[in-house]
N, C-alpha and C positions, 0 to 999 in steps of 0.2 A: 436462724433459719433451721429447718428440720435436714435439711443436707444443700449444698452447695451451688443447686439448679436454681437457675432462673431463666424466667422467657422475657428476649428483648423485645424493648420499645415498636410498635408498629408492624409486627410480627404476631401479636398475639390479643387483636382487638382490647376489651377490658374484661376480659378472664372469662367472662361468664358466659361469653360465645363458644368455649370450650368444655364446658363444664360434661357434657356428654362425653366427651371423648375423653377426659384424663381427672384422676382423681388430684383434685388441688391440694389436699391434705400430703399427696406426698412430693411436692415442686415446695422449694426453698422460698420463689417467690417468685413474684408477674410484675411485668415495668409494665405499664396502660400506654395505650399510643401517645405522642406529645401533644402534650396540652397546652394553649399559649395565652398571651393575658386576653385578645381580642379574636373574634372568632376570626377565621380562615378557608377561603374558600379549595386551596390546593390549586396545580397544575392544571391545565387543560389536557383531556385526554388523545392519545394517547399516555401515559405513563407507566407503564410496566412492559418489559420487554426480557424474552429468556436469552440466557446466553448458553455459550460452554460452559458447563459445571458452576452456574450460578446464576443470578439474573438482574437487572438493570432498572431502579424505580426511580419518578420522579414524583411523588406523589407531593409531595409542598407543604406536610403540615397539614395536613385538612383534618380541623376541629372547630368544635362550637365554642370552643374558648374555656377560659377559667370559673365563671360565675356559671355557667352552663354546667359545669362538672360537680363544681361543688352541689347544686344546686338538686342535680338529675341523675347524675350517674353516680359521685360515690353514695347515695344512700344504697344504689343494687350491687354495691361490690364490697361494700366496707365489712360487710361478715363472712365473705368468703375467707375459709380456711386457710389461708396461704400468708405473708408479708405480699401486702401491696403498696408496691414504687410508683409514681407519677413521674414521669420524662418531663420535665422543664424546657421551652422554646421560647426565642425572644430573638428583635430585632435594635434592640440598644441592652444593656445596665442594668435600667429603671422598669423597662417591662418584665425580664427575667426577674427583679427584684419584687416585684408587686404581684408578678403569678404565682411565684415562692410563699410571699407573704401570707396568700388569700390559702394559701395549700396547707400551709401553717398548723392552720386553725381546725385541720380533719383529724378527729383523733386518730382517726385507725391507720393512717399515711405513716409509718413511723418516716421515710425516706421520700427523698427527690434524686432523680438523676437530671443534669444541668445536658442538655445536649449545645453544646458549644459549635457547633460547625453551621451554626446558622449566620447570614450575612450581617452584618454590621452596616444599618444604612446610612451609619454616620461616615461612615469611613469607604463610603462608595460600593458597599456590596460586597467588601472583602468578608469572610467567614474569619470571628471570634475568636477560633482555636488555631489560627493558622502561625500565631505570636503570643510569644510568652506574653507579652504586654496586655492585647486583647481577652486572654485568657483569663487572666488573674484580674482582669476589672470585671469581668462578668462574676467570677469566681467572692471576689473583693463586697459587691454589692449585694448579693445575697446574702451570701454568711452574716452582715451585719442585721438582716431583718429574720433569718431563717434559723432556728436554733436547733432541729436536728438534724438526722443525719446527711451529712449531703455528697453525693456522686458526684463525678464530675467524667462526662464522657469525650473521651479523645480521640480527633480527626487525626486519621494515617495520611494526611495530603497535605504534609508539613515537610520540612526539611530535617527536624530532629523531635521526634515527640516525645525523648527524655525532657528536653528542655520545657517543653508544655504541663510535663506530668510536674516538675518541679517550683513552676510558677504556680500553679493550681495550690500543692503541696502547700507552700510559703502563706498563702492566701488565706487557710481555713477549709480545704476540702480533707473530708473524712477519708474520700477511697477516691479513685479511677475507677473506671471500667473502658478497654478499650479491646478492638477497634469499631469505631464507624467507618461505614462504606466509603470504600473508594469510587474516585468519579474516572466515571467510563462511558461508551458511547454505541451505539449500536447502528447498523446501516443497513436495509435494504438493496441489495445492488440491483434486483432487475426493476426495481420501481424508480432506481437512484434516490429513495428519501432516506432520511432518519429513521427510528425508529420509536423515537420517546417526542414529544410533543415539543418540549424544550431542547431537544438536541442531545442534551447531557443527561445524567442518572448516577445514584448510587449502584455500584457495584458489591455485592454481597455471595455468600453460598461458597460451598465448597475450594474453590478457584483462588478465594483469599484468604485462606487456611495459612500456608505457609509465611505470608506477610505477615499476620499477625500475631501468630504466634512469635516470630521473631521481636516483635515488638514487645509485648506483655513481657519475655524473656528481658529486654533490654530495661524497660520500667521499674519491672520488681528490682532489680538489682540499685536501682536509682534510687528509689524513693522509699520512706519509713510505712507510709499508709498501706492500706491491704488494694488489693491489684482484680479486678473480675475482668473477668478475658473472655472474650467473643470474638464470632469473627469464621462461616465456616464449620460451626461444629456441627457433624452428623447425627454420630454416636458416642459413646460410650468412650471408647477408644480416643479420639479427638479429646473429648472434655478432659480425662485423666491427662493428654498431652499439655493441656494447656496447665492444668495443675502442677504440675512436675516441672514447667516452667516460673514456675514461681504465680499461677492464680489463689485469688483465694476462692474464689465463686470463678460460677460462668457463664453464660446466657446462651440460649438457642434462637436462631433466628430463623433465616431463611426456609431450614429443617423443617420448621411449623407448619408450612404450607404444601410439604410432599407428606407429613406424618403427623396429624394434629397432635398424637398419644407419643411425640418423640421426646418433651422434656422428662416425663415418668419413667420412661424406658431408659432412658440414658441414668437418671437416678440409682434402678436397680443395676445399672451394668456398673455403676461406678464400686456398687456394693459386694457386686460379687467380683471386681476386680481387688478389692481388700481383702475380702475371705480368701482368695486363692493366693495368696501372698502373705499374707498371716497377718495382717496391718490391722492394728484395732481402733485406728480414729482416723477419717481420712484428712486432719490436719498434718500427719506425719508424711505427708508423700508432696504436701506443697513447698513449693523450689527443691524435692529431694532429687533433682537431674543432676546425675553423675556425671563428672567428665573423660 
């Protein structure tokens, strides 16, 4: 990658809805919303909801599937300027294994990122990532059809998500990337309703800044693979944070949708925070947190 940005999953349509707003040529690289083996109709609406310093979505996955992508959309994305990731979703193993497989075969995809925090409907709906065990069989099953490189993205609504990043690890995953949203909930009080259709929602934006960063901190220290940390980030400032925690990359999410031009800008602030410091490669400042 041309420097260390990247826009996450579901935050940044497939690139080319942005293309007015930010030169691709200078973002490290775009993860395309999740894409799954069977198309998906999503949530009933409502699903998006603001909060304090973040906001709350249940949007469900909603795509036209795997054969739909290959088929229609990477041809409009596959020369844009940038590394483009495809977000992997599934509901067992063998779907995550066969959406993998079909993605395989795009040349210009060098990556997947696995989003793991999806329910297991074998296992009653429990979410994949929430156990080392479930983890590493998602992880387990790809690798064996999928030969480059592959993410693997980790849910913070675990108990220990060192132990997650290390079963993944064990498995054949190239990197982490974490965190995905936390789950949160929103209320109307003079209506007395919800506020998301389903009740529940990913929690994202500014507000889980300090969570995750905590985490990325704890990972890198865990595990030998390289580490991209989201989760939160604004600016400039944030993203070096999480570098300096031991990232190697790091995604923009929520940002997207108050500043389309924020992954570019955070790019150049990352640059002139190396020029004002005398640093001539910014791999010299990842995990360089002092104690």
């Amino acid at each position: 990658m041309v420097n260390p940005v990247m826009t996450a999953s579901g935050t940044f349509g497939y690139g080319v809805e942005f293309q007015d707003f930010v030169d691709l040529s200078q973002v490290g690289g775009i993860i395309v919303k999740g894409t799954t083996l069977n198309p998906r109709q999503g949530n009933p609406y409502p699903r998006m909801a603001e909060t304090a310093q973040g906001m709350l979505n249940c949007v469900g996955l909603q795509n036209k599937g795997v054969d739909h992508f290959c088929e229609h959309i990477y041809p409009t994305i596959k020369d844009l300027p940038t590394q483009v990731l495809v977000n992997v979703s599934g509901s067992s193993p063998d779907d995550y294994a066969e959406c993998a497989r079909r993605i395989a075969g795009l040349e210009n995809i060098p990556a997947i990122e696995l989003n793991i925090s999806c329910p297991n409907v074998r296992q009653g709906g429990m979410a994949f990532g929430v156990t080392p065990e479930g983890a590493a069989s998602v992880v387990k099953a790809v690798r064996e059809v999928y030969p480059k490189t592959l993410i693997v993205k980790l849910s913070p609504n675990v108990t220990s998500i060192v132990d997650i990043a290390k079963a993944v690890e064990a498995e054949g995953a190239d990197a982490v990337s974490l965190i995905n949203t936390l789950m949160g909930m929103a209320i109307d009080a003079e209506k007395r309703k919800k506020l998301l259709s389903i009740g529940t929602g990913g929690l994202s934006g500014p507000c889980v800044k300090p969570v995750a960063l905590r985490m990325v901190y704890q990972v890198a220290q865990a595990v030998q693979i390289p580490v991209i940390g989201l989760g939160g980030i604004s600016c400039a400032t944030d993203a070096i944070e999480f570098l300096l925690a031991g990232a190697s990359a790091i995604e923009i999410g929520t940002a997207n949708f108050l500043d389309p031009a924020i992954s570019q800008k955070v790019a150049v602030g990352i640059n002139e925070y190396l020029e004002r410091h005398g640093i001539a490669d910014v791999k010299d400042i990842i995990g360089a947190l002092e104690d």
